[in-house]
Each structure stands twice: as structure tokens, then as C-alpha cells.
ZAROKOL-909195 format. One record per residue: residue number from 1; residue in three letters; chain; x, y, z of N, C-alpha, C, O, CB in turn. Coordinates in steps of 0.1 Angstrom, whole numbers, plus 2048, in hexadecimal, padded with zeros to 3 digits. Glycine has a CB too. Example, Ala and Ser with C-alpha at 12.3 -4.5 7.8 and 13.67 -1.06 7.14 Angstrom:
2
+------+------+-------+-----+-----+-----+------+------+------+-----+-----+-----+-----+-----+-----+------+------+------+
| resi | resn | chain | n.u | n.v | n.w | ca.u | ca.v | ca.w | c.u | c.v | c.w | o.u | o.v | o.w | cb.u | cb.v | cb.w |
+------+------+-------+-----+-----+-----+------+------+------+-----+-----+-----+-----+-----+-----+------+------+------+
|    1 |  ala |     A | 884 | 7C7 | 84E |  87B |  7D3 |  84E | 884 | 7DF | 84E | 88E | 7DF | 855 |  871 |  7D3 |  85A |
|    2 |  ser |     A | 880 | 7EA | 847 |  889 |  7F5 |  847 | 881 | 800 | 84F | 886 | 80B | 850 |  88D |  7FA |  839 |
+------+------+-------+-----+-----+-----+------+------+------+-----+-----+-----+-----+-----+-----+------+------+------+
This chain:
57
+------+------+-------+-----+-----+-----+------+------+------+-----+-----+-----+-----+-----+-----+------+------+------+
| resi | resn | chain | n.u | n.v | n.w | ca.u | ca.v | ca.w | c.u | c.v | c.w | o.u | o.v | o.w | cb.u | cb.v | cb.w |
+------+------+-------+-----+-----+-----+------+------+------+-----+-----+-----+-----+-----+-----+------+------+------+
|    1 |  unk |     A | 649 | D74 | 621 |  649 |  D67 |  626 | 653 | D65 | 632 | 650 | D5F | 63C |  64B |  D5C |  61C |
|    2 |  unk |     A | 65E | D6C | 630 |  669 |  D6C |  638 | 667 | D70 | 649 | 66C | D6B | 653 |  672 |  D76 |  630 |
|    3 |  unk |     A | 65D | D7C | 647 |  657 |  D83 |  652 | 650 | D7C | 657 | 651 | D7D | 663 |  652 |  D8E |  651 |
|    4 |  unk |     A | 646 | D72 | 655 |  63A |  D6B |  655 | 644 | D5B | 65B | 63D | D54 | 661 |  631 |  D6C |  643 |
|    5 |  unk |     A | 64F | D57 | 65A |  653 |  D4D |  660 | 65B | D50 | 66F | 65B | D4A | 67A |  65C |  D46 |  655 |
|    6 |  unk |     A | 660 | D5C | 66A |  667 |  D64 |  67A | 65C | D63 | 683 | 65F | D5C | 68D |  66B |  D77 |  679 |
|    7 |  unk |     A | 650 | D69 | 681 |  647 |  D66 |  689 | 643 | D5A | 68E | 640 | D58 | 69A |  641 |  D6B |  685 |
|    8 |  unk |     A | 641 | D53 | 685 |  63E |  D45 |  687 | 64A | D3F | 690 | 647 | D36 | 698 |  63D |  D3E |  678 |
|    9 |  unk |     A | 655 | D44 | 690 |  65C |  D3D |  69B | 65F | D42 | 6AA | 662 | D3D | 6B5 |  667 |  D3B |  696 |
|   10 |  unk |     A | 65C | D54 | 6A3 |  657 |  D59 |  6B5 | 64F | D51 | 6BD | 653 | D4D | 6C8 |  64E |  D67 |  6B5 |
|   11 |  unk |     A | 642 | D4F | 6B8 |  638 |  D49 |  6BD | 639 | D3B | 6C1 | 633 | D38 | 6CC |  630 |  D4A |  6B6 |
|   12 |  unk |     A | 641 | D2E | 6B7 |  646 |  D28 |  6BA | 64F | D29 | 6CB | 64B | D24 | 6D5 |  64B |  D27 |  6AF |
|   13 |  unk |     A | 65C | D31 | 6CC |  661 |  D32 |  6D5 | 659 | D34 | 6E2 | 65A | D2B | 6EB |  667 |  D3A |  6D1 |
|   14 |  unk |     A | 64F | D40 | 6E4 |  647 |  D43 |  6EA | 63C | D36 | 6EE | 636 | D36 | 6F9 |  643 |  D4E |  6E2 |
|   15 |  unk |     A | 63A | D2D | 6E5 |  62F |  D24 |  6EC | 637 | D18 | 6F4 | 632 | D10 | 6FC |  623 |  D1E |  6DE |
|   16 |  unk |     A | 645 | D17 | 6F0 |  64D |  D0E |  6F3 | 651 | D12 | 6FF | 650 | D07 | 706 |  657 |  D0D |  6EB |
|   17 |  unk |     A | 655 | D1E | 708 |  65A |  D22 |  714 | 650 | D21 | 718 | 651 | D19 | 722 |  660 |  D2D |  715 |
|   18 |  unk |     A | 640 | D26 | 718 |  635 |  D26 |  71F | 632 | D15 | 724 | 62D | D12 | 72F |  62A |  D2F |  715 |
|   19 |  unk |     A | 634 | D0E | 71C |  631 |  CFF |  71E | 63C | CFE | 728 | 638 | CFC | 733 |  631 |  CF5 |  711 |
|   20 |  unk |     A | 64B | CFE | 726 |  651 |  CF8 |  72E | 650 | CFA | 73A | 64F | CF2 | 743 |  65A |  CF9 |  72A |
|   21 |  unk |     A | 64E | D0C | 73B |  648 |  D0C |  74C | 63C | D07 | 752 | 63B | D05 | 75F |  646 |  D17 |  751 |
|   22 |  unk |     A | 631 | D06 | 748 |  625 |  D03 |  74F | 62B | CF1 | 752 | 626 | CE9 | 75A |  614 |  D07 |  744 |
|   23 |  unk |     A | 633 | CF0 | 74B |  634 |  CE1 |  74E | 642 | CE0 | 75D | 641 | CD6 | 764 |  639 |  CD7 |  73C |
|   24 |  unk |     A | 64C | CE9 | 761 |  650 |  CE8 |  768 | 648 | CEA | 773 | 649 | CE1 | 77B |  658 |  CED |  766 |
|   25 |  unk |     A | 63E | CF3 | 776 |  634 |  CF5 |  77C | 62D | CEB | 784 | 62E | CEA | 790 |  62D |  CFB |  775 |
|   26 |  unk |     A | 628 | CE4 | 77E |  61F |  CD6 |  780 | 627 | CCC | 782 | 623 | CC1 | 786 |  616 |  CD2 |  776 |
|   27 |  unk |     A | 635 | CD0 | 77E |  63C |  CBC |  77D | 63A | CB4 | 774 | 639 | CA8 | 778 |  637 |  CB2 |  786 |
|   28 |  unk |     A | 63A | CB8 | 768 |  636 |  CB1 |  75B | 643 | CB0 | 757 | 644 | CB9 | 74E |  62C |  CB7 |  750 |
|   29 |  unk |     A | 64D | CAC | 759 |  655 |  CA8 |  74B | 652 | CA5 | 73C | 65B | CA4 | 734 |  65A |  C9E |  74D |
|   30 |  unk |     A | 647 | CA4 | 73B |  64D |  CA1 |  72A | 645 | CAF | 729 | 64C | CB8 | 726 |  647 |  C8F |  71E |
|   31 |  unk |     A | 63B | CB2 | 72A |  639 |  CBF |  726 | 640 | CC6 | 728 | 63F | CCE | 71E |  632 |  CC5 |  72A |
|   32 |  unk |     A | 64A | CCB | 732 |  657 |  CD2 |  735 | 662 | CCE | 727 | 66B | CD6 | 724 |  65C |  CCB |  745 |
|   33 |  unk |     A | 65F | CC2 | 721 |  66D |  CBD |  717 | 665 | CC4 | 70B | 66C | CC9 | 702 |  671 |  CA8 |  716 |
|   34 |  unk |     A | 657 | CC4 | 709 |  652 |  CC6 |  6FB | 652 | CD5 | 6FB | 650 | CDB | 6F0 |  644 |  CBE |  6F8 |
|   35 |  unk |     A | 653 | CDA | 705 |  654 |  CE9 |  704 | 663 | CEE | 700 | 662 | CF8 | 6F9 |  651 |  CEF |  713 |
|   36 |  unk |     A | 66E | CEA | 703 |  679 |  CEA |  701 | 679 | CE9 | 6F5 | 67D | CF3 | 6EE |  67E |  CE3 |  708 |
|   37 |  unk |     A | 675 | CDE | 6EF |  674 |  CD5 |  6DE | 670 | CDF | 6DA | 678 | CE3 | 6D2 |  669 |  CC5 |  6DA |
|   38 |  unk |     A | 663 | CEA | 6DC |  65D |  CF3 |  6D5 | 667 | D02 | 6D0 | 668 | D09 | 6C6 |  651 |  CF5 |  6DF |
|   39 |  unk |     A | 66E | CFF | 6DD |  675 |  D0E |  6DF | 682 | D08 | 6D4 | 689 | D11 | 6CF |  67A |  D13 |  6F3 |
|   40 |  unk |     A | 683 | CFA | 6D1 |  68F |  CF7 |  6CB | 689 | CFD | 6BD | 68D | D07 | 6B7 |  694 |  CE7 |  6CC |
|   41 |  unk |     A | 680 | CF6 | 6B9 |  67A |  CF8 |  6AB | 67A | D06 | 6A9 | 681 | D07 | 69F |  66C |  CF3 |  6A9 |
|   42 |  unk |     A | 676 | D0F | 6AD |  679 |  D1D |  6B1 | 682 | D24 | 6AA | 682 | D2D | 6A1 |  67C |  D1E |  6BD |
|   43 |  unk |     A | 68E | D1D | 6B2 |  69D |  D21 |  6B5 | 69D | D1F | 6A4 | 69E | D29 | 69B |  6AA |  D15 |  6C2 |
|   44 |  unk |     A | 69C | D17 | 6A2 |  69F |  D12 |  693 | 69D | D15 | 684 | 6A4 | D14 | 67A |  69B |  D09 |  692 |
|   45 |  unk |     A | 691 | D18 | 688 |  688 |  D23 |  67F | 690 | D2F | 67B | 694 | D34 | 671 |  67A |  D28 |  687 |
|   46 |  unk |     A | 690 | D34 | 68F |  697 |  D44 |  68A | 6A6 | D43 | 683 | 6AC | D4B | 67B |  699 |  D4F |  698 |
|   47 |  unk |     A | 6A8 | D37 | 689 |  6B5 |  D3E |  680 | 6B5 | D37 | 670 | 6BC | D3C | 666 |  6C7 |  D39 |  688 |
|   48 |  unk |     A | 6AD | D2C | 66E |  6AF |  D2F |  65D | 6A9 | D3D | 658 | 6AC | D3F | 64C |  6A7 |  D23 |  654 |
|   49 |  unk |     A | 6A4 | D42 | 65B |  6A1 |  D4F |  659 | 6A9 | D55 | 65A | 6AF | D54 | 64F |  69A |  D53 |  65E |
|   50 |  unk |     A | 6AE | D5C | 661 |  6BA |  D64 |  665 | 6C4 | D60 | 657 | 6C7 | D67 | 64E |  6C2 |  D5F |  676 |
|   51 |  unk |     A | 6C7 | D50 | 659 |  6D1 |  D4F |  64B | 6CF | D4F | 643 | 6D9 | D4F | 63B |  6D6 |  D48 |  647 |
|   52 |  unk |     A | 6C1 | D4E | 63D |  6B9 |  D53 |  62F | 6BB | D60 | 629 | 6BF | D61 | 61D |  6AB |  D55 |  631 |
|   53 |  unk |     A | 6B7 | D6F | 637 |  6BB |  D79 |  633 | 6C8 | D7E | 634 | 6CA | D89 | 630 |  6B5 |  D80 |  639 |
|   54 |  unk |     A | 6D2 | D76 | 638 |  6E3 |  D75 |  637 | 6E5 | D74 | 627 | 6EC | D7C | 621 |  6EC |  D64 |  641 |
|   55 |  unk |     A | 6E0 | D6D | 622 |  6E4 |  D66 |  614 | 6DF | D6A | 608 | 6E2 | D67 | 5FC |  6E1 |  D5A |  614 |
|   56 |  unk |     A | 6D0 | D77 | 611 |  6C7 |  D7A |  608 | 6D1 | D89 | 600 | 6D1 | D8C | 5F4 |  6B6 |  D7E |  611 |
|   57 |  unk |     A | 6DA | D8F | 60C |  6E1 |  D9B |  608 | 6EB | D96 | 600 | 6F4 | D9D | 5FB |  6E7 |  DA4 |  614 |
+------+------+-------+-----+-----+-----+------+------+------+-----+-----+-----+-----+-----+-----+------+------+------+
């Protein structure tokens, strides 16, 4: 499961940067902010993860 959320927040990250530029691109601000938000959720994921397997050893 552990592997299976890492991913989930790669992809996270990954859909979050892709928005923010398509939204810098065009001049969207809030699509630019929700891409960011995405890449935050991301950020967040991986590292409870990371501190899962810290705690798991």
C-alpha cells in the first residue's frame, strides 16, 4: 500500500506542475493557484510516507 500511495503522490505532484503552467501560459490564475494546491497535496503525501517508512524501521 505504501508503494501504491508514493505513487499516488508522484502523480499528484506531476498533475499539479502541469496545471500550474498550462495556467501560467494562458493567464489563469487560479488554475495556476490550483496547480500549486495540487503539487502541495503531493508534497504531503510524500512525505507522510517517507515518515511512515522512518518509523516502520
Amino acid at each position: 500500500m505504501s508503494g501504491e500511495q508514493k505513487n499516488k503522490a508522484k502523480v499528484e505532484q506531476a498533475k499539479g506542475k502541469i496545471k500550474e503552467v498550462a495556467g501560467r501560459t494562458v493567464g489563469n490564475e487560479r488554475m495556476e493557484a490550483e496547480g500549486r494546491g495540487e503539487q502541495m497535496k503531493g508534497d504531503a503525501r510524500q512525505a507522510k510516507e517517507k515518515a511512515k517508512d522512518v518509523f516502520k524501521r
